[in-house]
C-alpha positions as CSV (number, residue, x, y, z in Angstrom):
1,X,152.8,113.8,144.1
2,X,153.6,110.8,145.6
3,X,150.6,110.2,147.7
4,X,148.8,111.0,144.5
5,X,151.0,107.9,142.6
6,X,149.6,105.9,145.3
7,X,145.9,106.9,144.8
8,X,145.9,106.2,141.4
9,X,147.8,102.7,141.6
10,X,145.2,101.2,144.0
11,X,142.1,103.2,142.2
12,X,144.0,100.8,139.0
13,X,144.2,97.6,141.0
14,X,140.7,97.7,142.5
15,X,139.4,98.1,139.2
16,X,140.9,95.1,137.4
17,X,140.7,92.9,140.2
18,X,136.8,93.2,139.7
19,X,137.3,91.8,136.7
20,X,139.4,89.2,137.0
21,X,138.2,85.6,135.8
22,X,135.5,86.9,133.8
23,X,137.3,88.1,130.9
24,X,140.2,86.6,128.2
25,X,142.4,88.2,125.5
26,X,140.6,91.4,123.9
27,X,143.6,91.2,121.4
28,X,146.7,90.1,120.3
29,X,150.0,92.7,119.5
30,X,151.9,89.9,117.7
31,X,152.4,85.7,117.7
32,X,153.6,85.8,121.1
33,X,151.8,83.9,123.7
34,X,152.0,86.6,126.1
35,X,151.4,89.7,124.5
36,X,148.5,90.0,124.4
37,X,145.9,92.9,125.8
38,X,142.8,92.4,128.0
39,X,139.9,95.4,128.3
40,X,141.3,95.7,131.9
41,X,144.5,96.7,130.8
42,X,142.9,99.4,128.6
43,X,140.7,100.4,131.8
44,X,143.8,100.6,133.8
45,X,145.2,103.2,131.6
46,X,142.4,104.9,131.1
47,X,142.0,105.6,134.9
48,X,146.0,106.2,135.5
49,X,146.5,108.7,132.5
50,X,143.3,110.6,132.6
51,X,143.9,111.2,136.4
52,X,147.5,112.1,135.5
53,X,146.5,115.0,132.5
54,X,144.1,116.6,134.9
55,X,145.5,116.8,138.1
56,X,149.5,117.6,135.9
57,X,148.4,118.4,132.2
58,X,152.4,119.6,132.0
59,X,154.0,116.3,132.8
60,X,155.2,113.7,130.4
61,X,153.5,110.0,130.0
62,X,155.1,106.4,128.8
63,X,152.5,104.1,129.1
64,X,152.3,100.8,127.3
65,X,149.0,100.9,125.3
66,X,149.0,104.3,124.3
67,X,152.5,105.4,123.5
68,X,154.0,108.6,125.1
69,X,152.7,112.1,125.7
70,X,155.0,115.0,126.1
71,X,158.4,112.8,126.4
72,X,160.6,115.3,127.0
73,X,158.9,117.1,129.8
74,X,160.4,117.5,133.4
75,X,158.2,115.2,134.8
76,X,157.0,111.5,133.0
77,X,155.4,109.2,134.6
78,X,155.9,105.7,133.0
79,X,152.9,103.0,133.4
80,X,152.2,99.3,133.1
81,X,148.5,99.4,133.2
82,X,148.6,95.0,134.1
83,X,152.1,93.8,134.1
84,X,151.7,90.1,133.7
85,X,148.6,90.4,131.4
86,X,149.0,86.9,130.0
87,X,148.6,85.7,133.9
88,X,145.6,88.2,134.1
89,X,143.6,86.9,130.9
90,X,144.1,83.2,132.3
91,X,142.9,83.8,135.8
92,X,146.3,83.2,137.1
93,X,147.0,85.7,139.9
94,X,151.0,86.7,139.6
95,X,149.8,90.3,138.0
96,X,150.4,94.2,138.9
97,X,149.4,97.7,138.4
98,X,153.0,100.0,137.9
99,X,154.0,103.2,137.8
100,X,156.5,105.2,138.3
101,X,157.7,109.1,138.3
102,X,160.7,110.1,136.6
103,X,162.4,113.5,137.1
104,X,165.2,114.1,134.7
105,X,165.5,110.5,133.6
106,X,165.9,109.7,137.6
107,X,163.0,107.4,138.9
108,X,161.9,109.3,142.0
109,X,159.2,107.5,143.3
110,X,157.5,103.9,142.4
111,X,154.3,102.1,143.1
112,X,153.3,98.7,142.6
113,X,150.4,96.9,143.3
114,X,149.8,93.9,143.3
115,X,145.7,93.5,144.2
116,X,145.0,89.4,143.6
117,X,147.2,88.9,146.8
118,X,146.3,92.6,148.6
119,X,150.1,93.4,148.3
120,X,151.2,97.1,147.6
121,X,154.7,98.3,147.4
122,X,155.9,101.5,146.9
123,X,159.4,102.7,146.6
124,X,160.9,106.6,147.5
125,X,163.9,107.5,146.4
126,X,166.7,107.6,149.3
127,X,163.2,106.5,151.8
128,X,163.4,103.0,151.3
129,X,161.0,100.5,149.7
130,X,157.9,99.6,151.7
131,X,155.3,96.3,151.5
132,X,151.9,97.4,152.6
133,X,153.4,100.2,155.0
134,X,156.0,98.2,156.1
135,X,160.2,98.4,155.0
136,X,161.3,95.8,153.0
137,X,164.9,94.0,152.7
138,X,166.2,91.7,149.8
139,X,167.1,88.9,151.0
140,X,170.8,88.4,153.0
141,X,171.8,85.0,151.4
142,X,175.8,84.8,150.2
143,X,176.4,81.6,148.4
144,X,175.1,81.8,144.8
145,X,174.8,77.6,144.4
146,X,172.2,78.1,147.2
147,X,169.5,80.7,146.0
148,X,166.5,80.7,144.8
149,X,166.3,83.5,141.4
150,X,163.5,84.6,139.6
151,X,163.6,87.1,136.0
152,X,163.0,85.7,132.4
153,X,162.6,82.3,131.5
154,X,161.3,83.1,127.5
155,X,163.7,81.3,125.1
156,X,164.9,84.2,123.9
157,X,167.9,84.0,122.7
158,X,169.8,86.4,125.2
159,X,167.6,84.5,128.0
160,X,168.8,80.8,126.8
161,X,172.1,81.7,127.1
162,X,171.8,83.0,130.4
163,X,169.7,80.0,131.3
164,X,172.5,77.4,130.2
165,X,175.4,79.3,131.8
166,X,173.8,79.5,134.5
167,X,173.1,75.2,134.8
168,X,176.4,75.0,133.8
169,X,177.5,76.8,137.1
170,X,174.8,75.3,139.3
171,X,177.6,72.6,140.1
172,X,175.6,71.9,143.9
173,X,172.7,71.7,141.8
174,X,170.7,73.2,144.9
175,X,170.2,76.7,143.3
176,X,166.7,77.6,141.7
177,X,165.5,80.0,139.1
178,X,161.7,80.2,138.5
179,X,159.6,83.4,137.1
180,X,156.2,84.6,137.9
181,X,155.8,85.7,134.1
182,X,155.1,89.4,135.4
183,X,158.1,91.7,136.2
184,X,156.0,93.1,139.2
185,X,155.6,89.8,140.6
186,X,159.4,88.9,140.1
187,X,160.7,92.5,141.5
188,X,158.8,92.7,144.4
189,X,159.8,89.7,145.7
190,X,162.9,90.0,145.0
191,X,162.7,93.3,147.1
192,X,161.2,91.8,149.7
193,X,163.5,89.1,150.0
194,X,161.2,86.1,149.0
195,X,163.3,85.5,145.9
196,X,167.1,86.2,146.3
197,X,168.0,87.6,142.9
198,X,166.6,88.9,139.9
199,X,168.0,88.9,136.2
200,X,165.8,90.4,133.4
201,X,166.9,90.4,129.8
202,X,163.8,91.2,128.1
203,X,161.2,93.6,128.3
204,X,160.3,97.3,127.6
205,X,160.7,100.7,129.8
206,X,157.5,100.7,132.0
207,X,159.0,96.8,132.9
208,X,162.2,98.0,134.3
209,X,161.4,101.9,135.5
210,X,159.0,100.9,138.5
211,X,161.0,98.1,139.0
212,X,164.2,99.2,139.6
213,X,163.6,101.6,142.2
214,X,161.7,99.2,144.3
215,X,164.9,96.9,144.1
216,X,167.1,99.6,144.7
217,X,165.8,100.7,148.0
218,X,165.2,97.8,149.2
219,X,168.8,96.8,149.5
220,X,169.6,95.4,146.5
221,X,172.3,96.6,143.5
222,X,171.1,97.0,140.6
223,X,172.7,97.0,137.3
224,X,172.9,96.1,133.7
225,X,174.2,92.4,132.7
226,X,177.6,93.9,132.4
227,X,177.4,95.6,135.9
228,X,176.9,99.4,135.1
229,X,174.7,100.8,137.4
230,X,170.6,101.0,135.9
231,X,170.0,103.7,134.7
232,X,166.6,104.9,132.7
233,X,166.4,103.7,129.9
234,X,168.5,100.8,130.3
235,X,165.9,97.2,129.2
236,X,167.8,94.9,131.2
237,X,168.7,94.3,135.0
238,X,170.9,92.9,137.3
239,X,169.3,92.9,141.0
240,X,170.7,91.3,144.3
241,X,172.1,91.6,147.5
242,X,176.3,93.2,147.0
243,X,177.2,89.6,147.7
244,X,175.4,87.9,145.1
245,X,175.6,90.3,142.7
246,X,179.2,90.1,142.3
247,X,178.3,86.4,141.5
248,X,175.6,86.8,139.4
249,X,177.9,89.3,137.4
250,X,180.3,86.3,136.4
251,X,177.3,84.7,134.6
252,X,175.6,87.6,132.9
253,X,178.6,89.2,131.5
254,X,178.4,87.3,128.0
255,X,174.6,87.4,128.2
């Protein structure tokens, strides 16, 4: 099963790379600049979930486009045909393929490919997290006021009000926070220690599923804004080294 997660991410990515540059928005889901849908995104799905019902017509599926199959089952796989779709239909290449398999509401295993920048992680639970067949570490760094973060920058309300605690606390001034606008993007470097921290406040299930897992076994903890641990369902994260987490903790708490 998991060598088949694999397959079916990379068949995903190879497809919409093909097309990327040569086509915009297909449509728009609402006023928001970013949510919008491309024909590659639709494509992605339709290679993902077909391949899914055939090969295990008993499993469950989340996926963004199409709603969910068979919810309840065992076995769901959750999928972000192209996370960072707004990226995607601008020709800007911060965008991934996700998916995950969940057992029991327990992510077991999580792919993530990101194909502009022939990057693809994947994630076993209790195996570790990997970058293109190699383990993967979040980063090591101990003093808050000195990191570089990444997660949501909308001006949603819950985001703005992380966003000014946390210039309120950046007393040094030294510390960063910048976003990719695509969860993939954002988690995997935060799993493979290119960004130091990750906090998320907005999104929807197959944002944080196949994210969290990556994160996890890559080192980091990973928890809700009020420091319970993630679990599935949850549509908000916490992600860093112990260390910085504890830190992080002190400004997400009234998020």
């Amino acid at each position: 099963m998991d060598k088949f997660l694999q397959e079916i991410v990379k068949k995903a990515g190879r497809a919409v790379l093909k097309k990327f540059g040569e086509e915009g928005v297909h449509y728009a889901k609402s006023a928001r600049a970013w949510d919008v849908v491309t024909k590659s995104d639709l494509l992605s799905e339709e290679i993902i979930v077909s391949a899914i019902r055939k090969k295990y017509p008993e499993h469950g599926i989340i996926a963004e486009e199409r709603g969910s199959i068979k919810e309840e089952s065992e076995y769901v796989w959750v999928i972000d045909p192209i996370d960072g779709t707004f990226n995607y239909s601008r020709g800007v290449p911060a965008f991934g393929v996700m998916a995950c398999i969940v057992r029991d509401s327990v992510v077991q295993a999580s792919a993530i490919n990101l194909p502009a920048t022939n990057e693809f992680f994947f994630a076993k639970a209790g195996k570790g997290a990997y970058r293109n067949g190699k383990r993967i570490h979040c980063s090591s760094a101990k003093v808050l006021q000195t990191t570089v973060g990444t997660g949501s920058t909308s001006v949603s309300k819950r985001a703005a009000r992380f966003l000014d605690t946390l210039m309120k606390n950046n007393k040094s001034g030294h510390m960063m926070l910048s976003s990719f606008a695509s969860m993939a993007n954002n988690a995997c470097y935060t799993a493979a220690g290119k960004r130091d921290w990750m906090v998320a406040v907005n999104g929807s299930i197959w944002d944080f599923a196949p994210a969290y897992l990556m994160l996890k076994e890559a080192g980091c903890k990973v928890t809700d804004t009020k420091g319970k641990p993630w679990k599935f369902g949850t549509l908000e994260m916490v992600a860093a080294n112990p260390k910085l987490h504890t830190q992080l903790l002190k400004l997400t708490k009234n998020v």
